[in-house]
C-alpha positions in Angstrom: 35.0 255.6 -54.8 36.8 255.4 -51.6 40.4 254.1 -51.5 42.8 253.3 -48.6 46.3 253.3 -50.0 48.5 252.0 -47.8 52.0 250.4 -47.2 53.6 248.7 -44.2 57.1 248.0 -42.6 57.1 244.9 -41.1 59.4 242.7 -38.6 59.0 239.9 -41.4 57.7 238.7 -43.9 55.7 236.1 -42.0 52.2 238.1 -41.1 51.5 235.0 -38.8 54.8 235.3 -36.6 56.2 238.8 -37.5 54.6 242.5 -36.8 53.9 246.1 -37.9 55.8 248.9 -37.2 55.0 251.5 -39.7 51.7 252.0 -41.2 51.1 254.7 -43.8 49.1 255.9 -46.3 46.6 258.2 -47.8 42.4 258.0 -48.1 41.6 258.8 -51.7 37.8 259.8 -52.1 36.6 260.3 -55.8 40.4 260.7 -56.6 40.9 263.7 -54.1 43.4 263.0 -50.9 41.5 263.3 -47.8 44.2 262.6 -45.6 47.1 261.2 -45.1 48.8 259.3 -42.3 51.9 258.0 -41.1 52.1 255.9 -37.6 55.0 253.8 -36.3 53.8 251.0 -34.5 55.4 249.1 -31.5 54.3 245.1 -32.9 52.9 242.8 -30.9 54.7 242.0 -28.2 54.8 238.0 -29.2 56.0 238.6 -32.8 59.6 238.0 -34.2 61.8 240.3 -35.1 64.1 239.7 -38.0 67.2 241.8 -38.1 67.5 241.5 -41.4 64.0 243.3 -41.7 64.7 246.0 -39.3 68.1 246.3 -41.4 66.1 247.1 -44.9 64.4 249.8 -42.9 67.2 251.8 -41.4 65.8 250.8 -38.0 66.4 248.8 -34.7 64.9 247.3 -32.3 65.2 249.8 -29.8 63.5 251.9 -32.0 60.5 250.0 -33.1 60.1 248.9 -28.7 60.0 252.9 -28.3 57.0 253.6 -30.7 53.8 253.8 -29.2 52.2 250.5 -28.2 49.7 248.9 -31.6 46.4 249.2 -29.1 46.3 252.7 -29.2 48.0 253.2 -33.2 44.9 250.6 -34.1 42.7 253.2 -32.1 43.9 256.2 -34.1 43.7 254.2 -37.3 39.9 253.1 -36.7 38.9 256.6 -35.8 40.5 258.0 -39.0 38.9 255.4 -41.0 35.4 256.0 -39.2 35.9 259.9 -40.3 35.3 258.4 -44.1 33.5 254.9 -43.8 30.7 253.8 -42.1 32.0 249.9 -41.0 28.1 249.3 -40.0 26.9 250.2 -43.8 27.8 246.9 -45.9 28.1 249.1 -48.9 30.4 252.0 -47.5 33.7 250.6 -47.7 37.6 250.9 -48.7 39.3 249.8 -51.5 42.8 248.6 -50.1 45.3 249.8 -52.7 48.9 249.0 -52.2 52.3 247.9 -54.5 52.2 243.8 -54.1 49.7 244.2 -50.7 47.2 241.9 -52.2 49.6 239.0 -51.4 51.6 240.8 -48.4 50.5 244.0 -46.9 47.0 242.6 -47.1 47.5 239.9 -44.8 49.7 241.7 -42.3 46.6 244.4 -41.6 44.1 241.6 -41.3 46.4 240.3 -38.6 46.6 243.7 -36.9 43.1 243.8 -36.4 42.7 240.1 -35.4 45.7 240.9 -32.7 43.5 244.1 -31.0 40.4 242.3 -30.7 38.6 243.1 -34.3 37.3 240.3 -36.4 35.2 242.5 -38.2 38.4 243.5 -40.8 36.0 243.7 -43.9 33.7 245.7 -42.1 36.0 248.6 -43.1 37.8 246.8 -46.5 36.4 245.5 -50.0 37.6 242.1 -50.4 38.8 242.7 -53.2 41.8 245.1 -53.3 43.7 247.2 -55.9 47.0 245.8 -56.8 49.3 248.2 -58.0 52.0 245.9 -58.9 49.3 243.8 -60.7 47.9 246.9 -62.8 51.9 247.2 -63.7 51.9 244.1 -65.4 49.5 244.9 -68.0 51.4 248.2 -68.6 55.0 246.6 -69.0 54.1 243.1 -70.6 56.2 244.2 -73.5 59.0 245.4 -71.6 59.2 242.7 -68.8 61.4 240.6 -70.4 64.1 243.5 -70.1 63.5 244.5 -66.6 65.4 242.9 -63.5 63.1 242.5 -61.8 59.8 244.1 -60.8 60.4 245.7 -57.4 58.4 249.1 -56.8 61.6 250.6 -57.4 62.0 249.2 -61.0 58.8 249.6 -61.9 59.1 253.2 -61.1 61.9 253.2 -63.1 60.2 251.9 -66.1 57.6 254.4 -65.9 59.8 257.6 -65.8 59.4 257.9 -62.3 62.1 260.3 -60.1 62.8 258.3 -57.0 65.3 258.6 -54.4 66.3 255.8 -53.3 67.9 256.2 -50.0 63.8 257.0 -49.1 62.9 253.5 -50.3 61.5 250.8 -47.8 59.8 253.9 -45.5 56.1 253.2 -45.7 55.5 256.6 -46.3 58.2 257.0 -49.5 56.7 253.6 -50.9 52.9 255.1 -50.6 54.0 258.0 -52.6 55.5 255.7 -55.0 52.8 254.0 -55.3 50.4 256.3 -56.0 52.5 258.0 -58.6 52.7 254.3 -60.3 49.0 254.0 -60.0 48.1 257.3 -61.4 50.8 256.7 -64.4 48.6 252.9 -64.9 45.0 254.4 -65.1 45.9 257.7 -67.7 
């Protein structure tokens, strides 16, 4: 089984108006990590930028402008996934895993693709994905009613896991989190 997890930092939340600029992750193969990867992406150049977004991630706009342009991070991400998946075999593909990416992250990488030219997303992805926070749900349906909320953070929390929290809202902190989360659910 071959498993893209993943997490992004966005300019937004709006994948239709705001961008990437930090995509990271690790490909799982038969449970062993194959790689792992960490770009900063400058977004489109037509998306918004949210300040408040930028603030969440400790970073600015300079910074974001600076990284190198999403052409050439898409090209380094479609070569690593082309190590691993064969996008012209309709039955060699990733599973997208991510905390709370089927109904953000999801999106948001679909319109990265669309945005350098490749319609062919699920050429490389499953349809269906692997929702981590979903999976958490069945887990802590006794204890939900207790919790705050159910952030990644939380969730964590509720599942004894160490986090540090001044890490939280990097892509590549919140991939680790996640997979410590999904390997916790499927014990």
């Amino acid at each position: 089984m071959k498993i893209l997890f993943f997490d992004l930092e966005t300019t937004g939340i709006r994948y239709w108006r705001n961008g990437i600029h930090q995509i990271s992750g690790e490909i799982v193969i038969d449970g062993e990590c194959k790689e792992s990867f960490n770009f900063h992406v400058r977004p489109n150049p037509q998306c918004d930028v949210d300040e408040e977004a930028l603030k969440i991630c400790h970073v600015t706009k300079e910074q974001i402008f600076a990284y190198p342009p999403m052409e050439e991070v898409y090209k380094q991400f479609t070569q690593m996934l082309s190590k691993y998946v064969d996008k012209y075999d309709r039955s060699d593909k990733f599973f997208l895993a991510g905390y709370n990416n089927a109904s953000f992250d999801n999106y948001f990488l679909k319109a990265f693709f669309v945005q350098n030219g490749d319609n062919y997303f699920y050429s490389w992805f499953w349809v269906n994905s692997i929702d981590v926070m979903v999976l958490a749900t069945q887990h802590l349906l006794e204890e939900r009613h207790k919790m705050p909320d159910f952030k990644q953070e939380t969730v964590a929390r509720a599942l004894g896991i160490e986090l540090e929290s001044d890490k939280l809202h990097n892509a590549s902190y919140d991939i680790y989190l996640t997979r410590e989360i999904y390997k916790r659910l499927i014990k």
